[in-house]
C-alpha positions, 0 to 999 in steps of 0.5 A, spaced: 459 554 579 455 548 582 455 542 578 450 536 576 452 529 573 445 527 568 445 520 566 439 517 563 439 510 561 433 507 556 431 499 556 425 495 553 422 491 558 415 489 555 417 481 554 425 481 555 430 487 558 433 489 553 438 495 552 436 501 547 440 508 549 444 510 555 448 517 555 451 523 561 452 529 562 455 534 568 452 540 566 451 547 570 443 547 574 440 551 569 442 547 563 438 540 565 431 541 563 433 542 556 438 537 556 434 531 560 428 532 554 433 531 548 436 525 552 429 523 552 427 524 545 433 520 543 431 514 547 423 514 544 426 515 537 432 510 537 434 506 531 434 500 536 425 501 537 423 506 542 425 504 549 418 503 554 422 504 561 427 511 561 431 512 568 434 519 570 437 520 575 441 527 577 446 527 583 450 534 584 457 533 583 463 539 587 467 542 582 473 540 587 472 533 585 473 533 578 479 531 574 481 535 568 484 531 562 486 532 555 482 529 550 487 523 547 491 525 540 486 522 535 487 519 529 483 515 523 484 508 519 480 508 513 479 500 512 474 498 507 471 492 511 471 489 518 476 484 517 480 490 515 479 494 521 480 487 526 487 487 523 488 494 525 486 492 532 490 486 533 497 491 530 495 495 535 495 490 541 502 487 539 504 495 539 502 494 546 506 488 548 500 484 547 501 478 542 494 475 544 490 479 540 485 474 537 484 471 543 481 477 545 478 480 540 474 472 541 471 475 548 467 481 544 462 476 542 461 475 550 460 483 550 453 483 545 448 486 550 452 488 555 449 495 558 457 495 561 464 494 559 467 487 560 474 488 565 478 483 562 485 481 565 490 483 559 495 476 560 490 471 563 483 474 559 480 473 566 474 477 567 474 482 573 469 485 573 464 484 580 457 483 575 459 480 569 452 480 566 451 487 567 457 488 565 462 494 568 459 501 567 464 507 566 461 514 568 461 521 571 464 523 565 463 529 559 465 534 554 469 540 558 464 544 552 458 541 553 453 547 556 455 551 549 452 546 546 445 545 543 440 541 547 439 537 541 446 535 541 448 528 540 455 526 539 457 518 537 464 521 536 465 526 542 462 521 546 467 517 545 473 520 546 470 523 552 470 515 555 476 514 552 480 518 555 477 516 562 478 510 561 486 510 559 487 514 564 485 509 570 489 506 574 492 499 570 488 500 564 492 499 558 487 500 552 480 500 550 477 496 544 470 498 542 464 497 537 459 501 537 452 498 539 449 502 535 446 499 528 447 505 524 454 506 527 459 501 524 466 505 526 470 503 533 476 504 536 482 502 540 485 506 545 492 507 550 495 512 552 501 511 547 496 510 541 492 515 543 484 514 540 485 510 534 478 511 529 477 504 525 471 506 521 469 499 520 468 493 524 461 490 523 456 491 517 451 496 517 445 494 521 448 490 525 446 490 533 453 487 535 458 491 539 461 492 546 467 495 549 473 491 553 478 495 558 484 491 558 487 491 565 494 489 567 496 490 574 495 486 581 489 483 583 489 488 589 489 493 584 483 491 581 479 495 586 482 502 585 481 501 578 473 500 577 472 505 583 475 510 578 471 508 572 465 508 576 466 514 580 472 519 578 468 525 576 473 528 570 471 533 564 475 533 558 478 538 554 480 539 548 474 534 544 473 536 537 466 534 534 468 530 529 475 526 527 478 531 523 477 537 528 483 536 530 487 536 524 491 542 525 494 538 532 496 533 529 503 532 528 507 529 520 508 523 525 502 522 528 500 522 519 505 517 518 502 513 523 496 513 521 497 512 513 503 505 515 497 503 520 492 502 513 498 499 510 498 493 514 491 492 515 490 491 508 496 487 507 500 492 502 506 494 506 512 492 503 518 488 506 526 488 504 530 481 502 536 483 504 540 478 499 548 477 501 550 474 494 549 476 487 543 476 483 544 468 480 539 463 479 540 462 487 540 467 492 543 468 500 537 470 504 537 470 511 544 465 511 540 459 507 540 459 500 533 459 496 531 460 488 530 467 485 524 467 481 524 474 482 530 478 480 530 482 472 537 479 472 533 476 465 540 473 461 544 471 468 550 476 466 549 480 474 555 476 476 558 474 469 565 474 469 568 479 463 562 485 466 565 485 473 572 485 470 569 491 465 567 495 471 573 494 474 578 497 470 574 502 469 573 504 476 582 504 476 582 509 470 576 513 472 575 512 479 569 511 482 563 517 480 562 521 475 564 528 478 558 532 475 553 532 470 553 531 463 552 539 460 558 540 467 564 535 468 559 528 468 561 526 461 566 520 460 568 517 454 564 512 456 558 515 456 559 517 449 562 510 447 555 506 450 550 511 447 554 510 440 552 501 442 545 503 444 543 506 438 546 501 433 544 495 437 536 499 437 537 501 430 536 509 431 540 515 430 542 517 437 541 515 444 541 519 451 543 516 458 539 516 464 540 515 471 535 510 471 529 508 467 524 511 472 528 518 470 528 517 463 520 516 463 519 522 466 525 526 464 522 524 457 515 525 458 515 532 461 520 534 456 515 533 450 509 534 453 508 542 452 501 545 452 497 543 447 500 536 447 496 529 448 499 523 451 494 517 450 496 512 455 495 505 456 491 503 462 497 499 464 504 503 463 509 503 468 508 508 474 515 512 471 510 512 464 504 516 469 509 519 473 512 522 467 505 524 464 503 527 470 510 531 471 508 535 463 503 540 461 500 535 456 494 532 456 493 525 458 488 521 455 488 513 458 486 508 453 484 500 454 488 496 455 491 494 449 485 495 446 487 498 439 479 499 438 479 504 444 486 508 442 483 509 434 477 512 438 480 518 442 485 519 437 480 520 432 476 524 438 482 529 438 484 529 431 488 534 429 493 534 435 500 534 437 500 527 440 504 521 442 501 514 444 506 511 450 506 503 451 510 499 454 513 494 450 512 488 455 507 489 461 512 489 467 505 487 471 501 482 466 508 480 461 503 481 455 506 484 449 503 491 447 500 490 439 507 494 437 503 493 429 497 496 431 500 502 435 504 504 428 499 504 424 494 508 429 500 513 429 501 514 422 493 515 420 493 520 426 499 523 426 502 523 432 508 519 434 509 513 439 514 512 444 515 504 447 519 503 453 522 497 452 525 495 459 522 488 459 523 487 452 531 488 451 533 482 451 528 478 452 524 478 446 526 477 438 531 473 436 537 476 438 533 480 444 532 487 441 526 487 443 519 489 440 521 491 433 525 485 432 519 481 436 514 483 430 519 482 425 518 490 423 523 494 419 519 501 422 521 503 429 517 508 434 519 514 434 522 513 442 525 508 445 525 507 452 529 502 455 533 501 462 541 498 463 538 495 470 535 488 467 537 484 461 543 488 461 545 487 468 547 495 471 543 501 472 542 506 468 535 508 463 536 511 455 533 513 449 533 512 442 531 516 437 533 521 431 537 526 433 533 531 433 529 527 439 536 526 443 538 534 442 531 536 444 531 531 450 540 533 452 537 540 452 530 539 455 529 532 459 530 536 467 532 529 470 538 529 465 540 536 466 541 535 474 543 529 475 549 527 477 551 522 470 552 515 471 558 511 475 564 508 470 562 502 473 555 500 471 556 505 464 563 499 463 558 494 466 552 495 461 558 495 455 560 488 456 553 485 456 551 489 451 557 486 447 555 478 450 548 479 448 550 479 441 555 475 441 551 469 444 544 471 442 543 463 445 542 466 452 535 469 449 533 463 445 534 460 453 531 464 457 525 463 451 525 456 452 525 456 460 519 459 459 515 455 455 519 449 460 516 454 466 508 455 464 508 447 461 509 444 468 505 449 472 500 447 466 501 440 468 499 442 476 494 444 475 495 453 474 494 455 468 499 460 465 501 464 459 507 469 457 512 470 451 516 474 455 520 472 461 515 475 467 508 470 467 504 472 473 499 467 477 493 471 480 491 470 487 487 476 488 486 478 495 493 481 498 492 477 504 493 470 501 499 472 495 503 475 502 501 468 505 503 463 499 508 468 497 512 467 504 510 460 504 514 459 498 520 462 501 520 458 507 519 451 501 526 455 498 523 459 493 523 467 492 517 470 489 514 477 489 508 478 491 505 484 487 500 487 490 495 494 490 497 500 487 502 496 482 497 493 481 489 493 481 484 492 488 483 483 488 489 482 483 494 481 487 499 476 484 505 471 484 509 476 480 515 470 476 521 473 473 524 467 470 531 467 467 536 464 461 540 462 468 535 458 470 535 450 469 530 447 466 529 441 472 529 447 477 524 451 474 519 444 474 521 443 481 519 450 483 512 450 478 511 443 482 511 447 489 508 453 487 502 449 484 501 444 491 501 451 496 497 455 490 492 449 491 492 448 499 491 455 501 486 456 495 482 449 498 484 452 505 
């Protein structure tokens, strides 16, 4: 069958030439004359202005001089601005070797109204190719499908692809950058071969004329040649183009996915990173063979590295061994479990208590338990993740409430009056450190009738004279009907619990699925939890320390300047843009200083943060000397 390449290129010329619309097909003979007249109603109706000169021109093209390729794996990266989608290009081109990334991306500007491609040498950013006005033009290209096509089709996407795959398929080229020209189009890509088409769904506002394209070449200059003669007239069909970025999703590989959704990450700055830390956790740490302050450890009464809770796991594991063996309803109970559950419920004041393998499983073995058809949980917007992972895993209904927002709270529980209900709350706010209104909150449940649940795992030890947490904070005699707490912070080990009458903890031993089917907790972390336990109250003095360190803490960042406020041992210094809080962050760990930078989704969108965790350990001159660095990289990056 004997094949026509078509191209059309659009321009205005009344005053100065300026490049409207440009576009090729390879077609069968008996389908050019439909397709020239919807190439030229596309030229006199651009969003650019309706061009004034249209050229066709049409050359016969031998089917034996046509290269078939495989369109390139697609992939999309949803970014939310431009800035976003430049990130994405620059982890790109470092995947690639190229570590010059931004002096590249700088060439673009020279690539706006070009009617061709820039050629640019990818180590020395020479431009290469012959007219650097004109720019170099990759032609004689198309679609396999595009005579099964209406005449009227206009594809930004398959185009795309199509010239993508050509290009990463000449000789030295080892990637394309492109951003659409068109002003109602504000995606571009990036391309290799190992990459395939990486989609970037922005990279300039909407209305914006700007963009080009730019073939990275890596090879000799006597290669350069070979190069441009294939993208200017190596006739190639590509197969496999689908008609949008999600045409091929039943191609796409789990690990092409994961790509992707890693690659979103990175560009917004919201991939996490592991300290290893090579000592344990005290008020100094050893991170890559330098010592540093934590100011971000749980470790909140300094009893991690105590000496009688090290003794205390010891001895257990020479009698018991090193694990449990089972579950807690097979072989998985020790006397120590019993032993430790029996101390949680006096220290908190309740009938009995439940061991969990951590706190996370504890919410959510609690919470799916009690939430049966026909419960209502009402949920504070900002509870942990266990807490909405919790909710979520029940048949419960779960209504979010305000933030603290008492007002709010009465409102829907008088909306769901008469109901099954629990309130659910943090004690302590592990993201804000603020205190949930715990008064309030029992009020609301006994005019309702419901119950509340309180996770007190930044709470216990912390907060109330003698670390008991909220209850003891607020000096009330009344308890939630379930108290939450973890072993792994204040009280230096692993593990989660519940507090509560005994009718609770028999309902949960029979029910809560994380307690059923785990393996029990190790003799180690329970004998560990035991002995801090019995420290916290024979020296109550640590907690009335770790108060004090805050209050030192928030005076002296006060005096540089950051204003900060807490009662719990977590003060949070909001920076706001995730890409600045990873920037301080790290700029304080190369000071000596080992914050965490807690970004979106443990926290909102442009409420990325300084998250300090103090501790009793800490000593007060340490802690102004940190408030002091912290205050001065706040204050140059934020001027910067």
């Amino acid at each position: 069958m004997a094949l026509y390449s078509l191209k059309m290129r659009a321009e205005k010329i009344a005053q100065e030439r300026e490049h409207v619309s440009g576009a090729e097909k390879i077609l069968p003979e008996d389908e050019l004359s439909a397709y020239m007249a919807a190439l030229l109603a596309r030229a006199l109706h651009h969003a650019k202005g309706k061009a004034d000169f249209v050229n066709f021109k049409v050359e016969a093209v031998a089917p034996e001089d046509v290269e078939h390729l495989d369109a390139l794996p697609i992939s999309t990266v949803e970014v939310e601005t431009a800035e976003e989608g430049r990130r994405v290009i620059l982890q790109a081109l470092e995947s690639l070797g190229l570590k010059n990334g931004e002096a590249i991306l700088a060439k673009f500007s020279e690539t706006y109204g070009m009617r061709g491609a820039m050629l640019l040498d990818a180590d020395t950013l020479e431009r290469l190719e012959p007219d650097a006005v004109r720019g170099l033009r990759a032609t004689y290209m198309d679609d396999e499908r595009a005579a099964k096509r209406p005449s009227d089709w206009k594809n930004h996407f398959a185009e795309a692809v199509v010239l993508a795959t050509k290009v990463v398929h000449a000789p030295h080229i080892v990637a394309e950058i492109c951003v659409s020209d068109d002003p109602d189009y504000v995606a571009g890509y990036v391309a290799a071969s190992s990459l395939g088409y990486r989609r970037i769904t922005k990279l300039k506002a909407m209305g914006s004329p700007d963009g080009g394209r730019i073939f990275l070449y890596r090879g000799p200059r006597e290669g350069v040649a070979d190069c441009i003669r294939y993208l200017e007239k190596q006739c190639v069909l590509v197969r496999g183009v689908p008609d949008s970025p999600t045409g091929n999703s039943q191609r796409k590989g789990m690990g092409e996915m994961l790509k992707e959704r890693l690659a979103v990450k990175k560009a917004r700055h919201l991939c996490r990173e592991m300290h290893e830390i090579a000592s344990a956790q005290a008020a100094h740490v050893t991170v890559g063979g330098v010592e540093k302050l934590l100011l971000a450890s749980n470790n909140y009464l300094g009893l991690i590295d105590h000496p009688r809770l090290k003794r205390a796991a010891q001895e257990a594991v020479e009698r018991y061994g090193c694990g449990s063996g089972g579950s807690r309803l097979t072989t998985g109970t020790l006397p120590l479990h019993t032993k430790l559950e029996a101390e949680l419920a006096a220290f908190k004041g309740t009938e009995a208590a439940l061991l969990f393998d951590t706190g996370y499983m504890a919410n959510v073995g609690i919470l799916s338990a009690l939430g049966q058809e026909g419960v209502v949980f009402f949920s504070d917007a900002l509870n942990h993740a266990s807490i909405i992972d919790g909710c979520r895993l029940s048949r419960a209904k779960t209504i979010i409430y305000s933030h603290n927002d008492m007002r709010d709270l009465e409102e829907k529980l008088a909306a769901c009056t008469p109901c099954r209900g629990v309130i659910v709350s943090d004690a302590v706010f592990s993201m804000d450190g603020d205190i949930a209104d715990l008064p309030r909150i029992l009020q609301l449940a006994r005019k309702y009738h419901v119950w509340s649940m309180v996770d007190e795992a930044h709470s216990t030890g912390v907060i109330g004279e003698t670390g008991r947490g909220i209850s003891e904070h607020f000096h009330l005699q009344e308890k939630p009907d379930v108290l939450m707490g973890t072993l792994s912070k204040a009280l230096a080990s692993e593990g989660g619990y519940v507090c509560g009458s005994r009718l609770l903890i028999d309902y949960l031993q029979n029910t809560a699925r994380s307690f059923i089917f785990s393996t029990s907790q190790s003799p180690a972390n329970l004998a560990a939890a035991s002995e801090a336990l019995h420290l916290l109250q024979e020296e109550p003095d640590r907690v009335a320390r770790l108060q004090e360190n805050v209050r030192v803490f928030c005076a002296a960042l006060a005096d540089g300047g950051v204003e900060a406020e807490s009662e719990t041992a977590i003060v949070p210094l909001i920076v706001g843009e995730e890409r600045l809080a990873m920037k301080v962050a790290k700029e304080l760990e190369r000071q000596g200083v080992l914050v965490s930078a807690i970004r979106y989704p443990t926290v909102a969108k442009g409420s990325a943060r300084l998250r300090v965790a103090l501790s009793a350990a800490h000593t007060k001159e340490e802690l102004r000397s940190a408030a002091a660095r912290i205050c001065a990289t706040l204050g140059s990056f934020r001027l910067s």
